[in-house]
N, C-alpha and C positions, 0 to 999 in steps of 0.2 A: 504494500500500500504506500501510496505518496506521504513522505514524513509531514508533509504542508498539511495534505488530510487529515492525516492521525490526529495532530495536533488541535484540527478545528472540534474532529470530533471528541476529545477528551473536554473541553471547553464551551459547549453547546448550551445556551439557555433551556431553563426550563420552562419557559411563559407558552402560550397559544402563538401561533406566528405563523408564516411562511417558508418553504425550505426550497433550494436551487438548485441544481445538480448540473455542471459543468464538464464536458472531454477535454482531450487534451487539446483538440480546435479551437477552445473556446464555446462551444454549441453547447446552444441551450439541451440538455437531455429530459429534465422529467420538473414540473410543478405541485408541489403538495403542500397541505393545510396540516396542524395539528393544534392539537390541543395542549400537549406538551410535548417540546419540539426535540428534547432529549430523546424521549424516551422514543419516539418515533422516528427520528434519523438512525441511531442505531440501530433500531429493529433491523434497518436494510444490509448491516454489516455481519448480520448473524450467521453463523455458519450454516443452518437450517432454514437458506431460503424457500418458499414455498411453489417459486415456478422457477422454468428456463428461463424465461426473457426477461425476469426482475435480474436474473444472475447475469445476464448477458451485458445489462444496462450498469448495472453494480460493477462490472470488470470494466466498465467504460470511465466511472467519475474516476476524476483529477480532481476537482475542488469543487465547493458548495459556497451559497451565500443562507442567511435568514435574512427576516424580517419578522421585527414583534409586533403584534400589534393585542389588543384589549380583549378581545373574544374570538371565541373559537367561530362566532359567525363572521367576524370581520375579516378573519384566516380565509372564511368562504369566498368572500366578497373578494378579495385581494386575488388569492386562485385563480378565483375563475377570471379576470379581466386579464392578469397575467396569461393564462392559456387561449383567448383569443387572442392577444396583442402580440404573441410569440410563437402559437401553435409548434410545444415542445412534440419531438419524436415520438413518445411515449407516455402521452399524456391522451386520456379518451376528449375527443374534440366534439361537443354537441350541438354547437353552430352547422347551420344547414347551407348549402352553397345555393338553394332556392331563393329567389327575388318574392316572396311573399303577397297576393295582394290587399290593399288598405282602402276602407270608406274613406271619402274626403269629405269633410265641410269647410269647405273653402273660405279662407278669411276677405270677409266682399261684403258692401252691402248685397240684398240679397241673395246671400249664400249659395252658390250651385253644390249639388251633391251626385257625387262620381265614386267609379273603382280607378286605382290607380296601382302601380308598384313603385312608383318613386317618393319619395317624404320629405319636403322640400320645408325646411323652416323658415317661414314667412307668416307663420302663426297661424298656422290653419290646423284645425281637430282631424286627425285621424284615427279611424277605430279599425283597429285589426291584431297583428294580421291575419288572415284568414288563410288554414294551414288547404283548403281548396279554395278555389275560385265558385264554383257552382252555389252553396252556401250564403256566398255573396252578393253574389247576384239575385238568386232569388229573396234575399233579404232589401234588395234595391229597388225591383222588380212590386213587389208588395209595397214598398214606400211610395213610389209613382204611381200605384193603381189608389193608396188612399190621398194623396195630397197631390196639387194640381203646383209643380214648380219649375225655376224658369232654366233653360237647360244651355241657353247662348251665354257667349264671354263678352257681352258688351260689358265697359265700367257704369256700372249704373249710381254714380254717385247723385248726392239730392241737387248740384247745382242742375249735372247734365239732364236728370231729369224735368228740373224745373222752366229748361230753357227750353226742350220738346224736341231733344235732336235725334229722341227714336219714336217709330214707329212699330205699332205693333207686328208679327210677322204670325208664319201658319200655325206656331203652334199657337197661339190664342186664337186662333180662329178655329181650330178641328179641338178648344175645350181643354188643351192641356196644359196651360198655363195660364195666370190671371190677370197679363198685362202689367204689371209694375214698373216695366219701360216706360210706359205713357201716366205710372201713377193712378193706373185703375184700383191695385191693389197697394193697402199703408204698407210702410215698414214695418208696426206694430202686427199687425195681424200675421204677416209673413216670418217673422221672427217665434210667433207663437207657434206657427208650424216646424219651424226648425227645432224648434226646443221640446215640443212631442217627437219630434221624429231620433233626436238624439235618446230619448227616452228608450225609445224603440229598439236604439241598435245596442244598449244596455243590456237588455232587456227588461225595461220598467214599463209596461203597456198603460200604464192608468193615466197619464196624462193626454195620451193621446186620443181613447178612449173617450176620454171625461173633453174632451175640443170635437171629437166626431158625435157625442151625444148630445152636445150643446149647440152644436150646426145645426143638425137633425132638428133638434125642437122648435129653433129660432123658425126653422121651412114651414114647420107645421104649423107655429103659430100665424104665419103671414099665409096659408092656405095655397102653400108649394108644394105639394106632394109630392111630383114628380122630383122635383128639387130633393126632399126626404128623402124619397125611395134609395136614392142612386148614393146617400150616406148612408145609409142602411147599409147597402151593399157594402160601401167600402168598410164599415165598424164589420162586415159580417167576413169578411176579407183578413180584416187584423185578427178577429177572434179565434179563425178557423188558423191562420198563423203561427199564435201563440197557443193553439193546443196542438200541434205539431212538434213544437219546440219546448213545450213542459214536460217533462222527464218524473221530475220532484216534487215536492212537498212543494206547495209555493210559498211556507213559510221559512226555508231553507232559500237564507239570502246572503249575497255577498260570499261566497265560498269558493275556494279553487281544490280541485281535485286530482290526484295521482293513482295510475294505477301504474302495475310493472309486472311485466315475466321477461323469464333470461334464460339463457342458455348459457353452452359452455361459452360460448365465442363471442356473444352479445348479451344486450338486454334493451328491452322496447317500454318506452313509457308513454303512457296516455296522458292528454291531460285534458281539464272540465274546467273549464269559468261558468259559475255558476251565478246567476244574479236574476231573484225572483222566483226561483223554482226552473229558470230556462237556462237550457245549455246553451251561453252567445259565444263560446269559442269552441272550438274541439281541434286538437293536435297530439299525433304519436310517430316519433321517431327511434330508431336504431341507436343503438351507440353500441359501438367495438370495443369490445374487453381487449385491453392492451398486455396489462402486468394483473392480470386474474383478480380485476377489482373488484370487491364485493358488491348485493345491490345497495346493500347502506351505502357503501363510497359512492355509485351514481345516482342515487336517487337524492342524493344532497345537492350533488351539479346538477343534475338536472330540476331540482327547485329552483335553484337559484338564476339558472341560465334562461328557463322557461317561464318565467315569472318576470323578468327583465323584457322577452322578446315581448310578451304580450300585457305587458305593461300594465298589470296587477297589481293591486294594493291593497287586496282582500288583508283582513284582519285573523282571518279562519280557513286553515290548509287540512283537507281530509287525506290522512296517507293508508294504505297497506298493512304497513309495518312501524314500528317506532324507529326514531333517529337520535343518536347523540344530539346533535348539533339544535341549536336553541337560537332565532330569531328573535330580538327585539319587535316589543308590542304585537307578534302576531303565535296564534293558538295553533300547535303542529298535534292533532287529534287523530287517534285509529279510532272508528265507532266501530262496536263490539253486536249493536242491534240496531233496527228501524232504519227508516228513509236514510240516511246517511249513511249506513252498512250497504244500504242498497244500491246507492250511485258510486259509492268506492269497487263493489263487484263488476256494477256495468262497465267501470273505469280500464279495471283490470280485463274485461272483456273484448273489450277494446283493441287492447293490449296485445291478447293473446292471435286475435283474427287477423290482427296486422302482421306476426308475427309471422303464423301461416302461411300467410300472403306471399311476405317477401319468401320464406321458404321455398316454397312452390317455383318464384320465380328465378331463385338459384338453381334450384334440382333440374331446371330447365336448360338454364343459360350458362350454369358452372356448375355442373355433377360431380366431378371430382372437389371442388369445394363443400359441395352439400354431403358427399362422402366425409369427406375429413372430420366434418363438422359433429354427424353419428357417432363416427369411429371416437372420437373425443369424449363424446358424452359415454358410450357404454363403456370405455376406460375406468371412468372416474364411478359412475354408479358399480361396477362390480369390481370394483376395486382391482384393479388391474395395473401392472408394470408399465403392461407396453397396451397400444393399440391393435383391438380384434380384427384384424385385416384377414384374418384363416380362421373360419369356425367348422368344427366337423361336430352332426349331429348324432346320436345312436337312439335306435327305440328296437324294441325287440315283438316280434309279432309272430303269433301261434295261437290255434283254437282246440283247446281239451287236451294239451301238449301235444298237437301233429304238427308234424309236417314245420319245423320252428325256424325261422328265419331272422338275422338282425341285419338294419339297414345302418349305416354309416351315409351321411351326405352332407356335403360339403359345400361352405359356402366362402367367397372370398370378396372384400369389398363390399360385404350386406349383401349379393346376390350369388344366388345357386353357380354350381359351377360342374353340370351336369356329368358334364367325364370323369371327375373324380370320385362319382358314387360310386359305393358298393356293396355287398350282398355277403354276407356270411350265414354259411352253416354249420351250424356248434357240432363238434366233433367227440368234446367228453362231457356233454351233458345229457342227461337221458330225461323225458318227460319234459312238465313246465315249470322250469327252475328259473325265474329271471336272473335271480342274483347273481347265478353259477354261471348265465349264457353271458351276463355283463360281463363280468370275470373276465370271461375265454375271452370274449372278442375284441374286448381294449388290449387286454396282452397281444392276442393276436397282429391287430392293427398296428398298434407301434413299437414292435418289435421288429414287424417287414420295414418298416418306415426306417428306424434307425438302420438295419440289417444291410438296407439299400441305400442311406443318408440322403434321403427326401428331407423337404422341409418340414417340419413339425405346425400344427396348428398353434395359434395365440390362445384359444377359450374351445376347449371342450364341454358342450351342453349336452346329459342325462338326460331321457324322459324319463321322468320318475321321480320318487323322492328320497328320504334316506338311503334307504337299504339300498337302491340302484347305484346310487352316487356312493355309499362306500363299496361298495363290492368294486366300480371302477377305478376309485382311489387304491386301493389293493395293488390292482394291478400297474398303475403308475409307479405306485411304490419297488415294485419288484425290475422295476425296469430303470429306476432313478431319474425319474420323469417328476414325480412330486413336487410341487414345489416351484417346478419348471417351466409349465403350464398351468394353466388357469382350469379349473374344471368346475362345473355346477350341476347342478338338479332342478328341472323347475316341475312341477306338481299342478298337472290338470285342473284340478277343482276347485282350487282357490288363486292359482298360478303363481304359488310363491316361490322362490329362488331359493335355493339352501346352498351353503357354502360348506365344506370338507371343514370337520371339527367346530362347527357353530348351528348348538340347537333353535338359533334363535331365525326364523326366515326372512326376506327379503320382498317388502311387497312393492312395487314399483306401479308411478301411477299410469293406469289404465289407459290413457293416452301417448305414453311413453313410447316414443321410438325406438328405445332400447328393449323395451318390453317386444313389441311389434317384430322386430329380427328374431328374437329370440321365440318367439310365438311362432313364425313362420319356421323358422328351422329345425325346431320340434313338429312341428303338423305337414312339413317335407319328408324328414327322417319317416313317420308312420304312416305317407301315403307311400314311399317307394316301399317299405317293409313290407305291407299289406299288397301292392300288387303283386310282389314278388312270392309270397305266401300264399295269394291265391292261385298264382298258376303253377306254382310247387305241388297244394293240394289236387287242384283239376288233375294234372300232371300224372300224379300218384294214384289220382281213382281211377283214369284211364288205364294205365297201367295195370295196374288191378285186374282191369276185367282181362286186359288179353292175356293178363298170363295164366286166366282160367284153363284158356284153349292148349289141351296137351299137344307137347314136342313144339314148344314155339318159345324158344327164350328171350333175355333181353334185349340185345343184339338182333333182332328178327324183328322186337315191339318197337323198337327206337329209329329204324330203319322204316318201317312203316309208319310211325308218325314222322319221321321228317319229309317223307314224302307226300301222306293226305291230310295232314295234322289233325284227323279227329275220329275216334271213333264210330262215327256216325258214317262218316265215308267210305272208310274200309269194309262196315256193315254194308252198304251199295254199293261198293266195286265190283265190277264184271272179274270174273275168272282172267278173261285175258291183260285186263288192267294189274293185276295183282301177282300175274305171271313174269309182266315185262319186271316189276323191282323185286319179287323173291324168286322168280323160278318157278316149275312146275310143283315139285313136290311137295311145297312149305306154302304157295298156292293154293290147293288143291285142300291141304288141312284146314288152313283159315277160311276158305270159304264154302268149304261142309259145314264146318265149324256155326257159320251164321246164317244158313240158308237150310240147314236140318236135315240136311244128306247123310250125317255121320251114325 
């Protein structure tokens, strides 16, 4: 280690701060937060690192800076502005390269209202951003079918107005605007619609409501109907809007929401601005595990990152899971029941569909990443050295102990690898012994395997459960394989995993892809078993019958079934058919033999 390091790290504050990590280029390598910054710079020097790539990164520093600062949220804040303004190597980056689109209220008299992607500080309100476009639009879309406003860039300031240098144009003629070029319509009343309409894009509907219900009356009372009718419409236009968009409680206000699942490689978070019971925002992005971050570590960045892009000031954050880390004036709550358990679910839901998503569209566009990705996960759930890139299955299959057969099959990559199945029949086992046919056949198996120095599988999977899985362990053991490979048991009925020497099973969730492999590779192992035992048995009963027929041996049966394969046929072959593959004499028996000449 660099003497310069050593030294910094024997010397390290212990406050909340920020920490640096520097190569010998000078390059920024990696930005992190603590709480105490001792104790967690050194974690990194410990001989017991926990992945490759934190060690990889750790043989890289040459020297570190900190920075203290007062809390462990302010450590947040610091972080993250540092990992946009530097984008270290090794740092998860949750900034999106998307240009996002944003509502504009234009700072103008009479306000025009638009979609945009650019955010020009000139004082104008924007609300967004909106992680779709579609969303937005139809929230724009609904704002134009209730309020009638002006959609041209003239300056309509009150001189120009008042000197009369515009004219009205079509859209106040075809109704969609109400002339305030020419001063048809006050400031006052147009202003009033701006300020329901920003209501709206809140989601606070009662002001806008309560200006469409008070149009309405004012029609009604001057004996407008028609005039009514067509607010009616638009109020019936917002309502139908806003029960679209109510998800919640509507008394569940002002809240932002997180949901999160992850894999080995990633993790996907949702996120809910929630204001009035309406969902007015919704966003979930990816973010890449770099140095096998936990989701506590991102789902901190990503509060904080997410909550900045969409310019959130809620006082009440709904999470998952609890978090160290502690924001001034604002409430980081796991609801445990009700409407607020219910929209952290949907949140996660969210989450998880997205996830899917992009899954799907790797296994597509990058298969061998979407391999790798598997391969990674079923590592780590069965606890495994290396990666299962070689899985050989075994089941053993026989009815009332005839005729027994075990399948071995093979899979590489998570899919079958046809040629390398195979078919054993137990030699020193008599009857239906499973345990005993396990035995034989793992010995069997990779004792040719060594014998010929093939390559060995990563994870041999049992069907069955204890007893099956030790009786193959047995036989590892005699081979000095134990230990070596990976072997398990997974158990029909409740589909649990056991592992060699641990009473205790392994139950994997139900959606698990790791589960899902190992599901198909066991229900492969018993479909090759089982065809192969069926035509074993066929095989056998045919047999059977012909060697009723005296002076007609194996050799005479086996020759005639390769040539009509079926009993049936040989029963309807002509004398001369049966002449041409045995001869007259051997002929002549077999079809006395079934035509009742004998």
């Amino acid at each position: 280690m660099n003497p310069s390091l050593e030294l910094q790290l024997k010397t390290l504050p212990s406050e909340p701060g920020v920490y640096r990590y520097y190569d010998k280029n000078d390059q920024l390598l990696y930005v992190g937060k603590a709480k105490h910054l001792k104790k967690r710079v050194l974690s990194y020097f410990n001989k017991n690192l926990p992945g490759y790539r934190i060690k990889i990164m750790v043989g890289k520093i040459v020297r570190l800076e900190t920075t203290i600062v007062n809390s462990e949220y302010d450590a947040l804040l610091l972080e993250n502005n540092l990992i946009k303004e530097h984008r270290p190597f090794y740092n998860v980056l949750l900034k999106d390269d998307k240009t996002y689109p944003w509502i504009c209220i234009k700072n103008e008299n009479f306000p025009r209202i638009f979609l945009t992607r650019n955010v020009i500080k000139d004082g104008s309100e924007y609300y967004g951003p909106y992680a779709k476009v579609r969303p937005a639009k139809i929230l724009l879309d609904t704002i134009k079918h209730i309020y009638k406003l002006r959609t041209c860039n003239l300056n309509l300031a009150p001189a120009k107005i008042d000197e009369g240098k515009y004219k009205v144009c079509l859209e106040y003629h075809i109704k969609n605007c109400e002339g305030p070029c020419e001063d048809l319509e006050s400031k006052e009343d147009y202003d009033e619609k701006i300020d329901a309409i920003r209501g709206i894009i809140k989601g606070d509907f009662r002001k806008a409501k309560e200006y469409l219900v008070n149009q309405m009356m004012k029609h009604a009372e001057n004996l407008k109907f028609e005039e009514a009718q067509i607010i009616k419409e638009r109020l019936d236009i917002l309502e139908d809007y806003q029960a679209k968009n109510t998800v919640v409680n509507p008394n569940i206000d002002d809240v932002d929401v997180f949901g999160m699942t992850s894999d080995e490689t990633a993790a996907y978070v949702n996120f809910f601005k929630i204001r009035n019971g309406n969902i007015i925002q919704s966003f979930t992005t990816e973010i890449k595990k770099i140095l096998e971050e936990t989701d506590e570590d991102i789902m901190e960045e990503a509060l904080i990152e997410i909550r900045q892009k969409f310019s959130s000031d809620s006082k009440e954050v709904l999470l998952p899971f609890h978090l160290s880390v502690e924001i001034p004036n604002v409430k980081l709550i796991v609801p445990k029941v009700g409407d607020k358990k219910r929209i952290v679910e949907l949140s996660e839901k969210n989450a998880k569909e997205y996830r899917l998503e992009k899954l799907k569209q790797v296994q597509i566009v990058d298969p061998e990443r979407h391999t790798t990705r598997i391969m990674a996960e079923m590592q780590k759930l069965l606890r495994m050295p290396v990666e299962p890139r070689h899985i050989e299955g075994f089941d053993n299959s026989n009815i009332q102990g005839t005729n027994p057969v075990s399948a071995c099959v093979v899979f590489k990559d998570g899919k079958p690898s046809k040629a390398d199945y195979r078919i054993f029949h137990p030699k020193t086992v008599e009857g239906a012994n499973d345990f005993a046919t396990m035995e034989e056949v793992i010995y069997r198996r990779y004792k040719r395997m060594l014998d010929e120095g093939e390559d060995l599988p990563q994870l041999i999977l049992i069907d069955g459960g204890k007893g099956q899985l030790s009786s193959a362990v047995k036989s590892l053991k005699l081979l000095g394989l134990y230990g070596k490979i990976t072997i398990v048991g997974i158990a029909k009925r409740l589909e649990e995993i056991f592992f060699p020497e641990d009473s205790i099973p392994l139950y994997l969730d139900k959606k698990s892809e790791t589960l899902k492999i190992l599901q198909r590779v066991r229900d492969e192992a018993h479909r090759f078993g089982v065809k192969h035992h069926r035509t074993r048995r066929k095989n056998s009963t045919i047999k059977s019958e012909l060697e009723e027929i005296p002076g007609v041996g194996e050799k005479t049966i086996e020759l005639l079934l390769s040539k009509l394969k079926s009993v049936k046929r040989i029963k309807e072959s002509s004398m001369e058919t049966l002449e041409e593959i045995l001869g007259k004499s051997k002929a002549k028996v077999i079809y006395d033999y079934f035509n009742g000449n004998s």
